[in-house]
Backbone as JSON Lines, residues from 0, in Angstrom:
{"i":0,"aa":"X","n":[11.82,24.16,14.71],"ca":[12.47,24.73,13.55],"c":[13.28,23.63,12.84]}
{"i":1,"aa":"X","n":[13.35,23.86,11.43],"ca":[13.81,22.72,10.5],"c":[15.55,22.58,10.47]}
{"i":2,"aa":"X","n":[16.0,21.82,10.49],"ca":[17.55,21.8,10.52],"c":[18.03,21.41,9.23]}
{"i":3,"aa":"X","n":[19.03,22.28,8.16],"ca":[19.21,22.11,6.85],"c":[19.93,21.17,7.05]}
{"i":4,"aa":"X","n":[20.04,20.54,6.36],"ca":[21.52,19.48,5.83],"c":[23.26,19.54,5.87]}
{"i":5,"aa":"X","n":[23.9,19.16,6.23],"ca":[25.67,19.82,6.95],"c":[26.62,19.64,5.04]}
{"i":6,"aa":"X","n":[25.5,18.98,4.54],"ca":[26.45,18.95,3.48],"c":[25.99,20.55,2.64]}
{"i":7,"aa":"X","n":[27.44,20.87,1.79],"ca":[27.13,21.66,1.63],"c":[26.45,22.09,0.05]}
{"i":8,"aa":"X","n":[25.65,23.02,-0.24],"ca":[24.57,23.13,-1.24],"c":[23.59,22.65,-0.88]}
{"i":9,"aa":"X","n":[23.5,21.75,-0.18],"ca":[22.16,20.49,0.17],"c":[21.24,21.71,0.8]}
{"i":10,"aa":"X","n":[19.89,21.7,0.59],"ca":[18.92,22.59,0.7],"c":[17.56,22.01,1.66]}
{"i":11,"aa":"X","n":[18.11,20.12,1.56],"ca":[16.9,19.32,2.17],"c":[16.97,19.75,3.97]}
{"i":12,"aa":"X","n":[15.87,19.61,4.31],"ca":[15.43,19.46,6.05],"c":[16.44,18.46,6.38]}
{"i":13,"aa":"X","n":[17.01,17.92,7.55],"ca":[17.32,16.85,8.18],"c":[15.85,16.32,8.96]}
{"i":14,"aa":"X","n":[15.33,15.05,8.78],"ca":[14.73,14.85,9.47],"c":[14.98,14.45,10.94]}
{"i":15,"aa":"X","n":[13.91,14.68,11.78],"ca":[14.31,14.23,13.44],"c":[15.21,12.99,13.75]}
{"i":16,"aa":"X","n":[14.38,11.88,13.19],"ca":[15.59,10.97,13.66],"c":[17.18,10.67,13.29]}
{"i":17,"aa":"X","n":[17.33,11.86,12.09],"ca":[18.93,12.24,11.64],"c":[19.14,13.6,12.13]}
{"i":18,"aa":"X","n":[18.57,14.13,13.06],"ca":[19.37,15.01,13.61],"c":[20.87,14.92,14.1]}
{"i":19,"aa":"X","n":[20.98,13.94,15.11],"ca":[22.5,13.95,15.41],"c":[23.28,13.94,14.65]}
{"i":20,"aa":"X","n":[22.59,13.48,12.97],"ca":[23.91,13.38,12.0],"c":[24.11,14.36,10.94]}
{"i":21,"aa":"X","n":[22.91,15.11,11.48],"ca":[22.86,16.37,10.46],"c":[22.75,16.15,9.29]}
{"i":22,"aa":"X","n":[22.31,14.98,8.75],"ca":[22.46,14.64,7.37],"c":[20.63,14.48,7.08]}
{"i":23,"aa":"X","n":[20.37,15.1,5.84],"ca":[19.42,14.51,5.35],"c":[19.27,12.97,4.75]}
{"i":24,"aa":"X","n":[17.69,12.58,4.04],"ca":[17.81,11.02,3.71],"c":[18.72,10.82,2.79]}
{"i":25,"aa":"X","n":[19.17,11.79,1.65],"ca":[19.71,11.25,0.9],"c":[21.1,11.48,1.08]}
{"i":26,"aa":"X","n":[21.49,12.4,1.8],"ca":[23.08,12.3,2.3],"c":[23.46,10.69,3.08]}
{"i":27,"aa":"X","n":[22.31,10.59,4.01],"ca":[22.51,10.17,4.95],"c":[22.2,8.36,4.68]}
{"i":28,"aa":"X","n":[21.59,8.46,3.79],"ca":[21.56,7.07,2.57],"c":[23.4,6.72,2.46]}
{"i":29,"aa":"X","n":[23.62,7.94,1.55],"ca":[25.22,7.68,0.63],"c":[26.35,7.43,1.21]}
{"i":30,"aa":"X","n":[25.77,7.85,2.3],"ca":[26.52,7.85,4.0],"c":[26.97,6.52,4.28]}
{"i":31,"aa":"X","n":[25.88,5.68,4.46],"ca":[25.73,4.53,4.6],"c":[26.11,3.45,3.78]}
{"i":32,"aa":"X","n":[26.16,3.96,2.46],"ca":[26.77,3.41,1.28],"c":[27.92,3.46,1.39]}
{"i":33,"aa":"X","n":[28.87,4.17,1.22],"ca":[30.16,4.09,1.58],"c":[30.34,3.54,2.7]}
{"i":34,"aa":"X","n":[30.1,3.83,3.92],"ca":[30.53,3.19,5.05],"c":[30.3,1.58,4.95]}
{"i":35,"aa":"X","n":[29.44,1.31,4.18],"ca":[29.26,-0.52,4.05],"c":[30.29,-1.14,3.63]}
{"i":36,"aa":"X","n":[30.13,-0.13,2.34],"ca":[31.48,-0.77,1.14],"c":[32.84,-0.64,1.98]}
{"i":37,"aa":"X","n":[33.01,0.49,2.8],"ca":[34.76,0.24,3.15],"c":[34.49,-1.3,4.35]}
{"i":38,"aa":"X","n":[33.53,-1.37,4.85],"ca":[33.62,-2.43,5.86],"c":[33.35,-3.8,5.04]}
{"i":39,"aa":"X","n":[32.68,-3.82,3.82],"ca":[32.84,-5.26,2.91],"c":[34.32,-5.27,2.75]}
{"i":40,"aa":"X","n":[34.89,-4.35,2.47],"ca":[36.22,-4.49,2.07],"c":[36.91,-4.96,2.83]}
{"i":41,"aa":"X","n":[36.77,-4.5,4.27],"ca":[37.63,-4.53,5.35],"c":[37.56,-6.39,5.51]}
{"i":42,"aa":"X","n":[36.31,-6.37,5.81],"ca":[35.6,-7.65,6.24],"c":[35.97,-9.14,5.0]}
{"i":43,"aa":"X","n":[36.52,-8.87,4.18],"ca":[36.38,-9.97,2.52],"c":[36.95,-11.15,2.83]}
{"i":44,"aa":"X","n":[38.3,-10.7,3.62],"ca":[38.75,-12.36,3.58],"c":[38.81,-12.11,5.49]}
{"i":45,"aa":"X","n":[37.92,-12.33,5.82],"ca":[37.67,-12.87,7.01],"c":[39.07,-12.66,8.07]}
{"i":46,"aa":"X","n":[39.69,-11.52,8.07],"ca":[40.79,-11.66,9.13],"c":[40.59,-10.07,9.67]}
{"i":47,"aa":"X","n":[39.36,-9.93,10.23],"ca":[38.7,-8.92,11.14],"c":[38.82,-9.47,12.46]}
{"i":48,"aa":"X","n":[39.72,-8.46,13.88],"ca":[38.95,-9.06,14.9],"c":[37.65,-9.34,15.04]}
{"i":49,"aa":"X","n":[37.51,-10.1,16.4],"ca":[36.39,-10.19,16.81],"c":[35.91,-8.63,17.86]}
{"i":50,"aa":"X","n":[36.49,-8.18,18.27],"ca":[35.99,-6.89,18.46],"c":[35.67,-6.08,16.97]}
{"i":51,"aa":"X","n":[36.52,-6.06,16.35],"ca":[35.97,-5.04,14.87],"c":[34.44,-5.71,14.22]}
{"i":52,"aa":"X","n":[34.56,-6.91,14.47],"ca":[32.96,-7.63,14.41],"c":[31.98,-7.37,15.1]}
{"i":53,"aa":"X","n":[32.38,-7.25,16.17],"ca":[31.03,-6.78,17.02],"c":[30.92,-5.32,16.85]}
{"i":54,"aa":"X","n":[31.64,-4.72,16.4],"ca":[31.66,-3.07,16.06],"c":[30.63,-3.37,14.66]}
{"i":55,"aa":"X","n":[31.06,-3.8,13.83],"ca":[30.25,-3.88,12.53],"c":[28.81,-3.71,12.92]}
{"i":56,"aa":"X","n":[28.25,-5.2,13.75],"ca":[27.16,-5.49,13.92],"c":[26.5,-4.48,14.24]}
{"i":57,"aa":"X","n":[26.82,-3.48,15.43],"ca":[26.57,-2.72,15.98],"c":[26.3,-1.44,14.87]}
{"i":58,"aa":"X","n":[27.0,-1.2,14.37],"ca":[26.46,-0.49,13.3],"c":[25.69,-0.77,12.29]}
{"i":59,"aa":"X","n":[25.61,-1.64,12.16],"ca":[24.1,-2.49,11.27],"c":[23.23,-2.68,11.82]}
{"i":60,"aa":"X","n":[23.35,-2.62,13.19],"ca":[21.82,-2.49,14.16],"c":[21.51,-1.12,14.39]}
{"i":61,"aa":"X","n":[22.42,-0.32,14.33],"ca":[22.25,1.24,14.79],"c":[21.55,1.72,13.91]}
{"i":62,"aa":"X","n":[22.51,1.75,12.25],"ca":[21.66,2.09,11.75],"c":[20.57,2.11,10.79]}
{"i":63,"aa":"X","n":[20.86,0.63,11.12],"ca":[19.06,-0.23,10.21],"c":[18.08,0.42,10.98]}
{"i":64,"aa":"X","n":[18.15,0.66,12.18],"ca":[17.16,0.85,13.46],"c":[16.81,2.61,12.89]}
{"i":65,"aa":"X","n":[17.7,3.41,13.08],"ca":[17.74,4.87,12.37],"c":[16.84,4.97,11.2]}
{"i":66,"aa":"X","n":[17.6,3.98,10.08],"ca":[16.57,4.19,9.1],"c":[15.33,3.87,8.75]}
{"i":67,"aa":"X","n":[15.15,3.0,9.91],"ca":[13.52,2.3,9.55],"c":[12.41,3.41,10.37]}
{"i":68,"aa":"X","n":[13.09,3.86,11.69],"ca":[12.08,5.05,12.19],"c":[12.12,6.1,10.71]}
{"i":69,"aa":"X","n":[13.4,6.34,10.07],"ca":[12.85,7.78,8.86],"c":[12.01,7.04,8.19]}
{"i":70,"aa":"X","n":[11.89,6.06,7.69],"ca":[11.21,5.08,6.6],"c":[9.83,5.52,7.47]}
{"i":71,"aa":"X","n":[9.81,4.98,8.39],"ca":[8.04,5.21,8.63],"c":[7.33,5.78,10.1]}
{"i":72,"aa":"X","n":[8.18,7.02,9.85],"ca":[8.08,8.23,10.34],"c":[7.02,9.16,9.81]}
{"i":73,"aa":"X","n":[6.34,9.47,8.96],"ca":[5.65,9.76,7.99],"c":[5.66,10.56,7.24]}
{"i":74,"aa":"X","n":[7.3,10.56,7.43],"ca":[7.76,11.88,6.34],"c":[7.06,11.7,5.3]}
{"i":75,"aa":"X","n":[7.1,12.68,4.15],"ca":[6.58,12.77,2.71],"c":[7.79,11.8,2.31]}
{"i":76,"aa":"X","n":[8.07,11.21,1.33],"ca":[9.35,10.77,0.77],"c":[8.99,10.43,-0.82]}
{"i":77,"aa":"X","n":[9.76,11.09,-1.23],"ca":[9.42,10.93,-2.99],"c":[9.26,9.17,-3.45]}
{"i":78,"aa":"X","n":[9.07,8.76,-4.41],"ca":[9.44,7.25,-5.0],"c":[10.95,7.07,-5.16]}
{"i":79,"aa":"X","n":[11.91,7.89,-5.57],"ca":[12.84,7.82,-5.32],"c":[14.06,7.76,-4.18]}
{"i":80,"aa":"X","n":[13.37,8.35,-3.02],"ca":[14.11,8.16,-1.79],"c":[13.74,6.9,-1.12]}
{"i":81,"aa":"X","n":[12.09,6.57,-1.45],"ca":[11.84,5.01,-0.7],"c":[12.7,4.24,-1.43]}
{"i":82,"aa":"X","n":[12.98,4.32,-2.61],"ca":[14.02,2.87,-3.96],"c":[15.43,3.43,-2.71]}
{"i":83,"aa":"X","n":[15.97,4.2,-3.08],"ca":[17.21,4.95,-2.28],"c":[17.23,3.81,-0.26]}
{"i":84,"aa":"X","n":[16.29,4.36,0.23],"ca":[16.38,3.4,1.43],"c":[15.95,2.11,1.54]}
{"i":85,"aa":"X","n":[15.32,1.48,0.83],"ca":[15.18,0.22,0.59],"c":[16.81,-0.61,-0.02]}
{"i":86,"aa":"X","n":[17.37,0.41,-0.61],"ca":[18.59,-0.28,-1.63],"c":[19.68,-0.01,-0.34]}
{"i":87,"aa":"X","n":[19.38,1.08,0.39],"ca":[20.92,1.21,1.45],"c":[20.26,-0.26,2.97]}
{"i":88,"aa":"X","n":[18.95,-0.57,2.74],"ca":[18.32,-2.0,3.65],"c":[19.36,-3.05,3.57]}
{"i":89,"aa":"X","n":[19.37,-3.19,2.06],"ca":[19.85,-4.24,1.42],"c":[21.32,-3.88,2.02]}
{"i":90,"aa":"X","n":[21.64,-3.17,1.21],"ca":[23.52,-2.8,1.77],"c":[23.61,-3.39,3.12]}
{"i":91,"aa":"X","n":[23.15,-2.91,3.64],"ca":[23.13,-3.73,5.45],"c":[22.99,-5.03,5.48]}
{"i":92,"aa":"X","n":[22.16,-5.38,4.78],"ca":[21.68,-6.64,5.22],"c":[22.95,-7.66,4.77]}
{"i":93,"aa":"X","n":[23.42,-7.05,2.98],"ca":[24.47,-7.74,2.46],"c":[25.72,-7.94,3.14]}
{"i":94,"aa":"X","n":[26.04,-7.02,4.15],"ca":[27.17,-6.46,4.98],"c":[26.93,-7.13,5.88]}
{"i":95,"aa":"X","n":[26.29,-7.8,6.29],"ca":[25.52,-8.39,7.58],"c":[26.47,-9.83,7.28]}
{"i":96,"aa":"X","n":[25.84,-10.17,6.17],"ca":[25.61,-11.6,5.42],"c":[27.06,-11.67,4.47]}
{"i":97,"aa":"X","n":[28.13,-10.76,4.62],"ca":[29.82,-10.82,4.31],"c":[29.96,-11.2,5.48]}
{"i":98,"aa":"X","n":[29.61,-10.25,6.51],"ca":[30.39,-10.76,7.66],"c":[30.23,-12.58,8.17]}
{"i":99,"aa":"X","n":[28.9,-12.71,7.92],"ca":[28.89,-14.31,8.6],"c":[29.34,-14.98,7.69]}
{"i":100,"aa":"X","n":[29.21,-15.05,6.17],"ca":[30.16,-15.62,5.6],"c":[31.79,-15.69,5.66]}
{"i":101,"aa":"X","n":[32.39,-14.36,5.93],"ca":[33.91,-14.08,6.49],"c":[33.79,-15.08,7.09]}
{"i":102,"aa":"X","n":[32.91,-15.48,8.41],"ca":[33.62,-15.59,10.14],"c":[33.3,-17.09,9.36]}
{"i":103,"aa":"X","n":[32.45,-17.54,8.86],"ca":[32.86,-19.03,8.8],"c":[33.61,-19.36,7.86]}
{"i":104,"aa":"X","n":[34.43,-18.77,7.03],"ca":[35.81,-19.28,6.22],"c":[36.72,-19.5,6.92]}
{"i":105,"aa":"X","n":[36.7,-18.37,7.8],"ca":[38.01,-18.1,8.76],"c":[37.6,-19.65,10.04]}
{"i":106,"aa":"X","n":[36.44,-19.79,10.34],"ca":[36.46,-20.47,10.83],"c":[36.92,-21.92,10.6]}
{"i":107,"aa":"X","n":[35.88,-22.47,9.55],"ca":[36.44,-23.52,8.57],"c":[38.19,-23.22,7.97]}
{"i":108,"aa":"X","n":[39.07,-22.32,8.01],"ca":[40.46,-22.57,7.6],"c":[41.06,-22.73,9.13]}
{"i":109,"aa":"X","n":[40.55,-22.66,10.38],"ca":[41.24,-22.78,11.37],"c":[41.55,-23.93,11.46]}
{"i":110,"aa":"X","n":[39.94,-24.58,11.64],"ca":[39.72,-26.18,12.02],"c":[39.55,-27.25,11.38]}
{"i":111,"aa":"X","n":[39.75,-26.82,10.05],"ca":[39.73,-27.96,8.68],"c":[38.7,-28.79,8.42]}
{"i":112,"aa":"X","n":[37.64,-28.27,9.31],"ca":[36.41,-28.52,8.92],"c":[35.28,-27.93,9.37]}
{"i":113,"aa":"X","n":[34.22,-28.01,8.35],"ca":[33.16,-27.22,8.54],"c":[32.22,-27.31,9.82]}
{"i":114,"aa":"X","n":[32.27,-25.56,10.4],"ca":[31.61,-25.48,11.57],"c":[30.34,-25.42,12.03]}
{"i":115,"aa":"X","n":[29.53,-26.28,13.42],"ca":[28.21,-26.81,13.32],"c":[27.54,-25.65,13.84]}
């Protein structure tokens, strides 16, 4: 049996591999959107622990990994939800690629010079 969506009005299925989050793709896209952006934010000038870093990662592996089983899972997915998860790819990937830029500013302002 199909599991609706936790947001409310939302009328879409949750697919299987977003069950635990109860969110359909496109909640569960916007989801991801926000959650990037507060962690670019968090992450900008590089004075994140190193535990809150390895938390990041971890969520950019979790749920790049999540979305690539819905991606080709064989759901139906309109042209607009593939543009939609391809663009929240990117978000990750960009979030990925703040963070290693952060850690080597912070690195390079420790040691006054650039790290090998």
């Amino acid at each position: 049996m199909a599991t609706g969506c936790q947001i409310s009005g939302c009328k879409n299925d949750v697919p299987p591999a977003l069950t635990e989050h109860r969110l359909c793709v496109l909640h569960y896209t916007l989801s991801l959107e926000t959650s990037c952006a507060e962690m670019r934010r968090e992450t900008a000038l590089g004075n994140a622990p190193q535990e809150r870093q390895r938390e990041i990662m971890k969520f950019i592996t979790e749920h790049g990994e999540r979305l690539a089983r819905v991606a080709t899972s064989g759901l139906h997915l309109t042209d607009d939800l593939k543009a939609r998860i391809l663009s929240t790819f990117l978000t990750l990937m960009n979030l990925r690629e703040n963070l290693d830029r952060a850690n080597m500013r912070s690195s390079f302002g420790r040691s006054g010079h650039l790290p090998r």
